[in-house]
N, C-alpha and C positions, 0 to 999 in steps of 0.2 A: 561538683564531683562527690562521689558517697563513697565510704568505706566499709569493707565487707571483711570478716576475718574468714580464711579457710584454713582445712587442714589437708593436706593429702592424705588421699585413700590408700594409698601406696608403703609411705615411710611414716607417715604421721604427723610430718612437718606441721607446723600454724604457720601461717603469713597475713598478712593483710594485704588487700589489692584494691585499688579505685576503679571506681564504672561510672561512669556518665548519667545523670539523673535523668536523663532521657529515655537511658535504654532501660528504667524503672518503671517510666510514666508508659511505655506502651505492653507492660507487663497486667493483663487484668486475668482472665482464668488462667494463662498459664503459666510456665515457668520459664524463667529467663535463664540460659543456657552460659553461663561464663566459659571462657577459653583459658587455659590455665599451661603456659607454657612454659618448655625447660629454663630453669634461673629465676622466674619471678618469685616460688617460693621453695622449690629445690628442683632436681634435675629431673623432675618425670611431667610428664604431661598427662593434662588429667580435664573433665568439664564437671565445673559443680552447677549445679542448678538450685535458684534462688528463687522465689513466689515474691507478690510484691510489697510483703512487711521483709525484706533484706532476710529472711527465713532461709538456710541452705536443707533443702529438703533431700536431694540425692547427690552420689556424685558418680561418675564413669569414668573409666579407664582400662585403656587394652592394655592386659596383661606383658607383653612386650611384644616389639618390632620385629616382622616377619617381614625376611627378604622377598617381596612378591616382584615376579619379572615384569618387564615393559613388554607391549603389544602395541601396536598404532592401531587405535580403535576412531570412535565419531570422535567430528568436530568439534573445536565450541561453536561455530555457526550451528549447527548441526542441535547442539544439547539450547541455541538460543531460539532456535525454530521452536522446537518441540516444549518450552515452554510459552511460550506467545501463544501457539495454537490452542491448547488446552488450559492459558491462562492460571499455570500452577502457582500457587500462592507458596512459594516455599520460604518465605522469613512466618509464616504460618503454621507449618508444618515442623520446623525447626521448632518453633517456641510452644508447639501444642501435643509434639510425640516425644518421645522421651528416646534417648541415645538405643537406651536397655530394649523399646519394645520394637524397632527400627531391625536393631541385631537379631532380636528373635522372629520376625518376618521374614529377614534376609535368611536364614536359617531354615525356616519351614518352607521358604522356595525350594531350596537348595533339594532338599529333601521331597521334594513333591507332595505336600501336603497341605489339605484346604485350610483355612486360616479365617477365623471371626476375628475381628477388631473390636470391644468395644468402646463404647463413644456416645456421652450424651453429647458431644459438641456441633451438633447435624449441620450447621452450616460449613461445618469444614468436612461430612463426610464425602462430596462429590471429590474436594482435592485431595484427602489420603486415598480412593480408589485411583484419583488420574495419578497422584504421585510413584502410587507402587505399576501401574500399568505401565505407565511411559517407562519406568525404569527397567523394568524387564523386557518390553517388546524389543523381538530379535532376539529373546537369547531361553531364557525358562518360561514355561506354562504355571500358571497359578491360578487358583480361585480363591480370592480375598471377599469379606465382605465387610460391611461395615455396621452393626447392630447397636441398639441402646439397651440399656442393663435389663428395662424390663422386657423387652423383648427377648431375649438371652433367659432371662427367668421362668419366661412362659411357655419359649420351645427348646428347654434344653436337647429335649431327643433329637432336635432339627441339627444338632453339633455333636455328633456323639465322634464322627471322622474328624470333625477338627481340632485345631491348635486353636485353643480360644485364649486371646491376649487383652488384658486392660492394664495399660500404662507400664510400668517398670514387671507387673504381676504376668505370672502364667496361670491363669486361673485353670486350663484344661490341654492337658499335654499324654493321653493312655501310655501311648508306647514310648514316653522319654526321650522325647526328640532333641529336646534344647536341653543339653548338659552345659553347665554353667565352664566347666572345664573343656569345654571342646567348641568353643566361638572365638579360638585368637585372630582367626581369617577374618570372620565378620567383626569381630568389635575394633579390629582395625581398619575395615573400609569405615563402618561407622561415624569411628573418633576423628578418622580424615573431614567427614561430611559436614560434621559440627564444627570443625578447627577452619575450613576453608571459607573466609569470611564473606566470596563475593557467593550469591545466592546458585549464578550459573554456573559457575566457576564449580563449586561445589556439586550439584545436578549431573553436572558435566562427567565430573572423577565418578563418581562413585557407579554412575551407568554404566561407564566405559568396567569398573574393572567387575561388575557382574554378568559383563559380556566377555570377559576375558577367561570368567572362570565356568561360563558358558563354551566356549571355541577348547578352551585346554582339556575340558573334560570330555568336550566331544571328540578331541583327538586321541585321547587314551578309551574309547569307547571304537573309534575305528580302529586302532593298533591292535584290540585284543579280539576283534572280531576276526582275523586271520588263523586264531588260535581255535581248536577244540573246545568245547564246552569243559569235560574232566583234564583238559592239560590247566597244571597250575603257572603261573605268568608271574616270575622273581619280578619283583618292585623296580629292580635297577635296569630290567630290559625297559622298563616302562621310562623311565628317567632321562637311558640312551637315546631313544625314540624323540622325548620334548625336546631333547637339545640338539637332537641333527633338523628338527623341524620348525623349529623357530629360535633356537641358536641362544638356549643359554642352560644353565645347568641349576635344575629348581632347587631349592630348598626344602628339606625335608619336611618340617611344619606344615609349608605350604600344600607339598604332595598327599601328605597324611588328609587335611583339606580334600584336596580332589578325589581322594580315593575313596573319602566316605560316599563323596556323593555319588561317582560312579557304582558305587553299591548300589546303597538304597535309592539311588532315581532313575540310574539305566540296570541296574539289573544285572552289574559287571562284578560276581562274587569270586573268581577264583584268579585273583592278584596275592601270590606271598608279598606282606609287607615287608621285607628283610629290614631290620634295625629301625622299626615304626613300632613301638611299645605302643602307644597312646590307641595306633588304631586296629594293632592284634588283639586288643581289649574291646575295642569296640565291635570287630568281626565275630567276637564268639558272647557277645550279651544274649540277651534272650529275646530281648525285642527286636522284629524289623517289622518296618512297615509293608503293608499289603499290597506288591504290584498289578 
């Protein structure tokens, strides 16, 4: 066993934690993903990631725990097909994407917006496109692609629409999509993704709930379709509507969540947020993206 000190990124704590010299030795470009749970060095849960000199290069943590409702979505038979078929390498994808660049994907889905990767790693770019494709199919449209630096250098004009991401970086982001203050939804699917230590099991979660926030949004996209375009739509009819229809009463955070993206990806602007600061701030920025 090897000894690693951490601090959390949260309180500051130090601790020291053991890891398995094994899960070292299959550490070579990328970074080994620690799981860092409530008690072992205080009560937040947090992933540092480590290179393979015990080096802690970053660490993640979602800002805190948002009550997100249950849905009966796919199986795990279901999330174990669909990787056998496409043979996703996910203990790969885990140890070669970074929690930080995974959120700011999940994000630019969300938002409708094309997305460059880049990546000298090319033998793994076939499974970050099957990894974000299978995750999505059935629920959001996306064009990901997956580019190496010099290529990115040669056609930047070919990105001028995109979210162009390398590693923990937003290298190109015009209209401010990814506010570092407005991902508590995604960086707690996220931190689930990395904390869930069986590979499908993992695959599994995190599909089902970008399908959930798939199905929730498209329900508040047909509820306000009854309505006038200039009739404005108090936030709490919206609330009343998800709980007589799948029977539970959302959480605020979460809503704030949906109601961006029903903005800016279906084009659903005239919701009063009643008592959503976060996203009356957001509704009168200056940026939106171009439907």
């Amino acid at each position: 066993m090897t000894t690693i000190k951490l601090t959390c990124p949260s309180c500051k704590k130090k601790g020291i934690i053991e890891i398995s010299d094994e899960s070292i030795k299959n550490v070579s470009r990328g970074l080994l993903a620690i799981n860092v749970t409530p008690d072992i060095i205080c009560e937040h849960t947090f992933i540092a990631y480590v290179d393979k000199n015990l080096a802690v290069r970053d660490y993640f943590i979602a800002d805190f725990q948002i009550e997100i409702p249950e849905l009966d979505e796919i199986k795990l038979k279901e999330a174990k097909e669909i990787i056998e078929k496409d043979k996703l390498n996910l203990d790969a994808i885990k140890l070669n994407l970074s929690a930080n660049l995974i959120t700011h994907v999940l994000k630019s889905i969300f938002y409708n917006k094309k997305i460059a990767i880049i990546s000298d790693l090319s033998y793994l770019n076939e499974h970050i496109i099957n990894f974000f494709r299978q995750l999505i199919e059935g629920s959001f449209d996306a064009y990901i692609s997956v580019i190496s630096v010099d290529e990115y250098k040669s056609n930047k004009k070919n990105y001028k629409e995109h979210i162009v991401l390398k590693g923990k970086d937003i290298i190109r982001d015009d209209e401010k999509i990814i506010n570092p203050k407005r991902l508590k939804v995604e960086k707690q699917m996220v931190s689930h993704f990395f904390m869930q230590l069986d590979p499908i099991n993992s695959f599994f979660e995190l599909k089902n709930e970008i399908r959930k926030t798939f199905r929730l949004s498209q329900s508040i996209v047909n509820f306000t379709s009854q309505f006038k375009k200039d009739v404005t739509i108090d936030s709490e009819l919206v609330i009343d509507h998800l709980e007589k229809e799948f029977n539970f009463k959302i959480d605020n955070n979460y809503l704030e969540f949906l109601l961006g993206i029903v903005d800016v990806n279906f084009g659903v602007k005239n919701i009063k947020a009643v008592g959503l600061k976060d996203y009356l701030k957001f509704s009168t920025t200056t940026f939106r993206p171009k439907l």
